[in-house]
C-alpha positions in Angstrom: -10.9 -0.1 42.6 -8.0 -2.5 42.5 -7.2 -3.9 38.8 -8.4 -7.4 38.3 -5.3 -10.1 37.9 -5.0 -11.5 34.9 -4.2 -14.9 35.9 -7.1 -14.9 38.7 -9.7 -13.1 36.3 -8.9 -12.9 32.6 -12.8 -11.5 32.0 -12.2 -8.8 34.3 -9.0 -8.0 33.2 -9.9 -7.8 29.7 -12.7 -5.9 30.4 -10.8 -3.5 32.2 -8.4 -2.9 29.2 -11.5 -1.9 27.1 -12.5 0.3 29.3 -9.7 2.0 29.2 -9.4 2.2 25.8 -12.7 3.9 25.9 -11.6 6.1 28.7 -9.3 7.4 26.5 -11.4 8.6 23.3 -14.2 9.9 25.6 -13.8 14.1 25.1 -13.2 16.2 28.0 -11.3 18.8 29.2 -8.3 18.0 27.1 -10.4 19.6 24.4 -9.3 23.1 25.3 -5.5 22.1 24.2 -7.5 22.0 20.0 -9.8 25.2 21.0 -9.2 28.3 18.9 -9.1 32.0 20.7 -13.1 33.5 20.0 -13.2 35.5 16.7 -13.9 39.3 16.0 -17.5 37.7 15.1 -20.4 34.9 16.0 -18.8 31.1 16.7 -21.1 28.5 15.6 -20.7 25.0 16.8 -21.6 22.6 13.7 -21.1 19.0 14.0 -22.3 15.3 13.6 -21.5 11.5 15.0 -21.8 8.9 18.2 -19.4 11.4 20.1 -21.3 14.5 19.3 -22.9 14.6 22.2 -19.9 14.5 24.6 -17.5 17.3 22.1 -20.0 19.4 22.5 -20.9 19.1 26.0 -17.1 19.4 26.9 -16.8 22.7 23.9 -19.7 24.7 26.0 -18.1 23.9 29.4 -14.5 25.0 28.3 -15.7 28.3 25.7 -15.4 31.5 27.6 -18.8 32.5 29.6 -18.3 35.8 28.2 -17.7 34.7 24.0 -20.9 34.3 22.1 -21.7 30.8 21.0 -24.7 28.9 19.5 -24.8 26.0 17.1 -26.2 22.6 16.5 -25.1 19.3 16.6 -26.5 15.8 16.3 -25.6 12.3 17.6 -27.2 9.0 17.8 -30.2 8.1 20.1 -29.4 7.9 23.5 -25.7 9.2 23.1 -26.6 12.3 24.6 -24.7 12.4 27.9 -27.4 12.9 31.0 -25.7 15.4 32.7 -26.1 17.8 29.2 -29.6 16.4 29.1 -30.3 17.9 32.6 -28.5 21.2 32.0 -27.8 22.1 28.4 -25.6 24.6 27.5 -25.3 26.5 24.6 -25.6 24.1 22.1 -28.1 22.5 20.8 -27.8 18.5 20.7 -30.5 16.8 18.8 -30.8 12.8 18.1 -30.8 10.5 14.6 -30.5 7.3 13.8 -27.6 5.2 13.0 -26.6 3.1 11.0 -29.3 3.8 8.7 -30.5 7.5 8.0 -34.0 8.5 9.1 -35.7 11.8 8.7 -34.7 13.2 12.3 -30.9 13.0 10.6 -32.2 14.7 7.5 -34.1 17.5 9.2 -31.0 18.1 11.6 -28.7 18.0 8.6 -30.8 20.3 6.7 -30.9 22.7 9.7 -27.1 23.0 10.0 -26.3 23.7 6.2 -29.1 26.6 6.8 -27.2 27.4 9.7 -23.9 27.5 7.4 -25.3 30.0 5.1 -24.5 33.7 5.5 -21.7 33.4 7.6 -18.7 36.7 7.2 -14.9 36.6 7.6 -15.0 37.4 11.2 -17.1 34.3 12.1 -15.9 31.0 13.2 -17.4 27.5 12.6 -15.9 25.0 15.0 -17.0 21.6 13.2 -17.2 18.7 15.3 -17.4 15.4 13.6 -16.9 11.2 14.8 -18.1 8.1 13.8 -21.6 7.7 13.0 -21.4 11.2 11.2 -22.4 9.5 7.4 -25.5 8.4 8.1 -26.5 11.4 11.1 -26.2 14.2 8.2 -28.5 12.7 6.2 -29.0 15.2 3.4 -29.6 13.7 -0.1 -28.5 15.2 -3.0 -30.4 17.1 -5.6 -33.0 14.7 -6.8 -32.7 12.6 -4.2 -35.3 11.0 -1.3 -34.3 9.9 1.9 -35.8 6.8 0.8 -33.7 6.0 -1.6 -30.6 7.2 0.3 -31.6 4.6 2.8 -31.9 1.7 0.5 -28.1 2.6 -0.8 -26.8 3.0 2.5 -28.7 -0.8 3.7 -27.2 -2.2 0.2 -23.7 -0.7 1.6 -23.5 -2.2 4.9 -24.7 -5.4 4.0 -22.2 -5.7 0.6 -18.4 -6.0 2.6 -17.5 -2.7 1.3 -14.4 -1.2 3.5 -15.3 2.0 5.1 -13.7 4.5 3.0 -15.6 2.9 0.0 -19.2 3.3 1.7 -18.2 6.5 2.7 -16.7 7.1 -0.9 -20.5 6.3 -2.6 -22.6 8.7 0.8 -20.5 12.1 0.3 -21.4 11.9 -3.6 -25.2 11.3 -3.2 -25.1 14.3 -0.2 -25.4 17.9 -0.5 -23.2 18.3 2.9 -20.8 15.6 2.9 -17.2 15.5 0.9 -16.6 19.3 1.5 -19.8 20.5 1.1 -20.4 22.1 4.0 -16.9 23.7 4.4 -18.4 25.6 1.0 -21.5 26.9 2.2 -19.7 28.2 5.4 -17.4 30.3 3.5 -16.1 33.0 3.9 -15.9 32.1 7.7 -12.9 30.3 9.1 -13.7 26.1 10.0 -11.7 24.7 12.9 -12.5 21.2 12.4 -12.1 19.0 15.4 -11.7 14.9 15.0 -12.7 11.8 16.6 -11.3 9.3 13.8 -13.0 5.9 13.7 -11.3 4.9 10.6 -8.3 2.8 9.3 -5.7 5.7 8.8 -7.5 8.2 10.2 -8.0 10.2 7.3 -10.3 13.6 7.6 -11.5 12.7 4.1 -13.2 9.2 5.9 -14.4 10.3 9.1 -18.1 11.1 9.1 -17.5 11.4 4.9 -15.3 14.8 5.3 -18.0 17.6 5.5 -15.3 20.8 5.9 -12.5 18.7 3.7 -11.6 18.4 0.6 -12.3 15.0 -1.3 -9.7 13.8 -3.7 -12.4 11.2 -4.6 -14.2 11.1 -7.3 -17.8 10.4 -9.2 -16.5 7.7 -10.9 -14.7 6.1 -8.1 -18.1 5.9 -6.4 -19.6 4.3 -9.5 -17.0 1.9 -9.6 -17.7 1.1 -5.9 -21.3 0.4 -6.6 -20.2 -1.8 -9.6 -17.6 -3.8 -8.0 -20.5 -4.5 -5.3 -23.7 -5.0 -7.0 -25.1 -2.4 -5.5 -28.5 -0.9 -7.9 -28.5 2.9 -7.3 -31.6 5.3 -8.7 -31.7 6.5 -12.1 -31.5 9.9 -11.0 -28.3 9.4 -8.5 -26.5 7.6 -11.8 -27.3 10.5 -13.7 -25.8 12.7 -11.5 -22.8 10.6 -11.2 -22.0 9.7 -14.5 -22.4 13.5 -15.4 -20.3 15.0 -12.5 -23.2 17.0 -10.9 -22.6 14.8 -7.9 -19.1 15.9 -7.9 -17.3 17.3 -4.8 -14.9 20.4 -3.6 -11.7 18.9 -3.9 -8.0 20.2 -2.8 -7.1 23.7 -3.3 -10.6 24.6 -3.6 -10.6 28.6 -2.0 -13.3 27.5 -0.1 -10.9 26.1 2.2 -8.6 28.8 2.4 -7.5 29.4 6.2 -8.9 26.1 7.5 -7.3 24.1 10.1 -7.9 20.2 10.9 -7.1 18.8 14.3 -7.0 15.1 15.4 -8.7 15.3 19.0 -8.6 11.0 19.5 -7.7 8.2 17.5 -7.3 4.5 17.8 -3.9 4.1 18.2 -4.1 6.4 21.3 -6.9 4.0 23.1 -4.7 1.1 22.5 -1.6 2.8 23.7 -4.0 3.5 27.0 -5.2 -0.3 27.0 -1.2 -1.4 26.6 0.2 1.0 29.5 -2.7 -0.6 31.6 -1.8 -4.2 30.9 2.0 -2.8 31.5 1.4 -1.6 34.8 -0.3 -5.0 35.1 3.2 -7.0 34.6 2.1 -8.2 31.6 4.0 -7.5 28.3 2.3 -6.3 25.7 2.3 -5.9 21.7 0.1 -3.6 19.7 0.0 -5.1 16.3 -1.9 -2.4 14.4 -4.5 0.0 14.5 -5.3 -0.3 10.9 -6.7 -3.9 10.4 -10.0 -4.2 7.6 -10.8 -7.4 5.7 -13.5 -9.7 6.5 -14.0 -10.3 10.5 -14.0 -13.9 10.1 -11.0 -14.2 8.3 -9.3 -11.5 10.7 -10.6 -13.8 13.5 -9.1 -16.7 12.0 -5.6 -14.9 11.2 -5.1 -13.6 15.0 -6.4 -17.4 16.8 -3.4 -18.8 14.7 -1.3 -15.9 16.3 -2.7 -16.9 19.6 -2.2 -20.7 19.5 1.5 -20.0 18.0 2.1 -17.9 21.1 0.4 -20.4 23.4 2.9 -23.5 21.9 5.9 -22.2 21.0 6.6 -19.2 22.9 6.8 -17.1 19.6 7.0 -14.7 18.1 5.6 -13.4 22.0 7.0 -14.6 24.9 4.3 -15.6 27.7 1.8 -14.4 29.4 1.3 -11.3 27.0 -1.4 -9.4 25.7 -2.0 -8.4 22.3 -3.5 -5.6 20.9 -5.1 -5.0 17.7 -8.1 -2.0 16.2 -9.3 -1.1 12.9 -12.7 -1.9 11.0 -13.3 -5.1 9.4 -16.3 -5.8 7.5 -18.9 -8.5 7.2 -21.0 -9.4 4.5 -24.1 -10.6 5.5 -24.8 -13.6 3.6 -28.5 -14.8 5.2 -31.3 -13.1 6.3 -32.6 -13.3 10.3 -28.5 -13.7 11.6 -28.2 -10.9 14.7 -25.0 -9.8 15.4 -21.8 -7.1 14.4 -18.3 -7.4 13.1 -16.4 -8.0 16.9 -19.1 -11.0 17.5 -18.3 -12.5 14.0 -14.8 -12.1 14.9 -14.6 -13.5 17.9 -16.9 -16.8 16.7 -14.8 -17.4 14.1 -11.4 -17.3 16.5 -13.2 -19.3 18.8 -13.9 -22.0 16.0 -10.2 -22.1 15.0 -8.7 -21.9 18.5 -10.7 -25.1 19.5 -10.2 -24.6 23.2 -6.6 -23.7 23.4 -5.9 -23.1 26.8 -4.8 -20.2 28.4 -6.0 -18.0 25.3 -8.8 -15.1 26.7 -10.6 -12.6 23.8 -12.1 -9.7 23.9 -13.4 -7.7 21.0 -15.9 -4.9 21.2 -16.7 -1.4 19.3 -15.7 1.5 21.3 -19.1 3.5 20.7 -21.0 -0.1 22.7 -22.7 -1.0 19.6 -22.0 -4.0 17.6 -23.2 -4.1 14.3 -26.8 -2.6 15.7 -27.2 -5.0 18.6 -27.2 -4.1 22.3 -23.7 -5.2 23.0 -20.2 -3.7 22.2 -18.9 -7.1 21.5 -17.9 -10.4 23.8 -15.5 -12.6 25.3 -14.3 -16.0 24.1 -12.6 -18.7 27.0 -10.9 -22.0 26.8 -14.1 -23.4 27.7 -16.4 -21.5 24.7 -16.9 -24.3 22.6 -17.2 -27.0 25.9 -20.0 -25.0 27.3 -21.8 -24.2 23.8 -21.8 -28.0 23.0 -23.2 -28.4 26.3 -26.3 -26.3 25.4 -26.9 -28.2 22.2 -25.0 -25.0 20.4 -23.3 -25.6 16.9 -20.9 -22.9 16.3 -20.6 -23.1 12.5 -23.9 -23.3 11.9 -24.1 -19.7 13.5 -21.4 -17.9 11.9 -22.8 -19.1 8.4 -25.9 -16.9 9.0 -23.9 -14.7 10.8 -26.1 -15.0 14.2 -22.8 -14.7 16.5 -25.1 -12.6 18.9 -27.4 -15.6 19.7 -24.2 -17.8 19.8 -22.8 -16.1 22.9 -25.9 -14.3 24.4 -26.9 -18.1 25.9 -23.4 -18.0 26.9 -23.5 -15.3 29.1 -20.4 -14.0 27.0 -21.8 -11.0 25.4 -19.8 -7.1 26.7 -22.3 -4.1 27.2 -21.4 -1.4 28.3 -24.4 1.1 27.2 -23.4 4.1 25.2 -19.9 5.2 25.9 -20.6 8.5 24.3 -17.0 8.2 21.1 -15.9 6.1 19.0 -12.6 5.1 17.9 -13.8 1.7 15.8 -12.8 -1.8 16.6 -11.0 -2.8 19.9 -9.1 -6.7 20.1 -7.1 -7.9 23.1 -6.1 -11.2 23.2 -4.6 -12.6 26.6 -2.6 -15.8 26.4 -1.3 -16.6 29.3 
């Protein structure tokens, strides 16, 4: 299949550049390159997130037939790839929910830190973690319900906190998370292997660090919940304020002999987007892979990018393509408002760009789902705001209840792409031609 021209068809083109981004974070056989030789002992497969599915699809298919292997790992609803579902291997995949925690999470969670226990020297653990892990191993701590774990975690999304600071707050109310589980797996080795879906890709963050140390601390997460207004149990500030939350942190033996390897980050799916639109003709400039802060005011920020581009030539010469990933935040100000971060983004770019012409966005999450809608994200045209006023649409009054998903849905704007089986966080491409 030819690739689409981005002067002909900027959708398609766009489109195609997300794709490939995806293409790029989805495991396969490249896995083997991170794969440790079998051990004198048992291998045991432990892992969690929205790419657990496909790690440990493509771990069975590349361990030796001849190795023992067994474990347990679970991923969200439907991000089971079909052809495992048809002919599972040695690993069992089970399904949670995501974002929020529900009791399928907390009895697979509790199943793999059983699984963690009695474990020897000889063994090896391979860990396999991505996005989505924090709220798959849902495993309260001591004292605490799932219940109440959920209502933090809702309180959390909806409050603008940046990722490392929810996932700061969900390793100290866990009894897996932040290291935990690296500790009950001792004395056996832990090869962990990483999808990162966060800013800086930092083992701590991903999935909340379950075989890593945690340099944070109780009171960091109480001062998280403070800064945000965010009402915890009596029982979970207990165990904060007393330390009995508290986490294995760095040099902790339990970690002796453990290795960490980065299996597919961001950066790397927008270096694979840029050598597309390259190969394309069309210059290209990645401008980070680390951008958080609120998505509207990030969508503001890169339309005045755009339009400076589109006027003046600068600081990009024309046509170009430019690339940006990350995880901003919203902070859900009214109740009833559907949509995720990339939508808000891209309504609030489209606001500010007022129809400049020759500017196409795209914005989407890599694991298809924004916020917890049915779409990965979705495209804004020249012609956005025309067509929306045409249907009687007022794009203001949608982003301040932050509905962006019934702003472009009408439109026939929205991206889907069905579960794409990773995720490496936020994808941006803006074309101005």
């Amino acid at each position: 299949m030819s690739m689409p021209s981005p002067q002909s068809d900027p959708r398609g083109f766009l489109r195609a550049l997300f794709d490939a981004a995806i293409a790029r974070a989805v495991p396969g056989p490249g896995l083997a390159a991170f794969l440790p030789k079998p051990p004198k002992g048992r291998t045991l497969v432990l892992g969690a997130g929205k790419a657990g599915g496909s790690m440990a699809a493509a771990v069975a298919g590349l361990w030796p037939a001849d190795a023992p292997l067994s474990g347990l790992v679970v991923t969200r609803y439907d991000y089971v790839p079909q052809a495992y579902k048809d002919k599972p291997g040695r690993i069992e995949v089970v399904e949670a929910a995501h974002p929020v925690p529900d009791e399928a999470g907390r009895r697979a969670a509790r199943r793999i830190a059983d699984l963690a226990q009695g474990l020897t020297a000889d063994d090896l653990v391979l860990f396999l973690v991505s996005g989505g892990a924090s709220a798959l191993l849902a495993l309260p701590a001591e004292g605490l319900t799932l219940d109440q774990k959920q209502l933090v975690n809702k309180a959390l999304l909806k409050s603008g906190a940046a990722i490392d600071e929810m996932n700061c707050v969900r390793k100290h109310l866990s009894a897996i998370k932040g290291g935990r589980l690296a500790a009950r797996c001792a004395p056996a080795r832990v090869v962990t292997l990483l999808i990162s879906d966060v800013p800086g890709d930092s083992p701590q963050v991903i999935g909340s660090g379950p075989t890593v140390p945690d340099s944070t601390t109780c009171a960091d997460a109480l001062r998280i919940l403070k800064r945000y207004g965010i009402d915890i149990p009596e029982v979970a500030r207990q165990g904060l304020e007393s330390g009995a939350y508290e986490t294995p942190k760095p040099g902790d033996a339990c970690f002796a002999g453990h290795e960490v390897h980065m299996v597919s980050t961001p950066r790397q799916s927008l270096d694979a987007a840029a050598a597309l639109a390259r190969a394309a003709g069309i210059e290209t400039h990645v401008l980070s892979d680390e951008i958080e802060g609120e998505s509207r005011d990030v969508g503001k920020v890169h339309a005045a990018l755009a339009r400076y581009v589109a006027r003046h030539g600068q600081p990009f010469a024309k046509p170009c393509v430019v690339l940006s990933g990350g995880e901003t935040t919203v902070t859900v100000a009214a109740k009833g408002g559907r949509g995720g971060r990339a939508s808000e983004f891209l309504l609030s770019a489209a606001i500010a760009l007022q129809g400049e012409a020759n500017v196409h966005v795209l914005a989407g999450d890599t694991d298809g789902i924004d916020g917890v809608e049915d779409n990965a994200g979705a495209i804004v045209t020249p012609d956005t705001l025309a067509r929306a006023a045409g249907l009687g649409l007022k794009p203001q009054e949608f982003l301040d209840r932050n509905d962006a998903y019934n702003f472009f849905k009408p439109l026939g704007d929205l991206v889907v792409t069905g579960p794409t089986f990773t995720n490496v966080n936020d994808f941006r491409a803006m074309l101005i031609l």
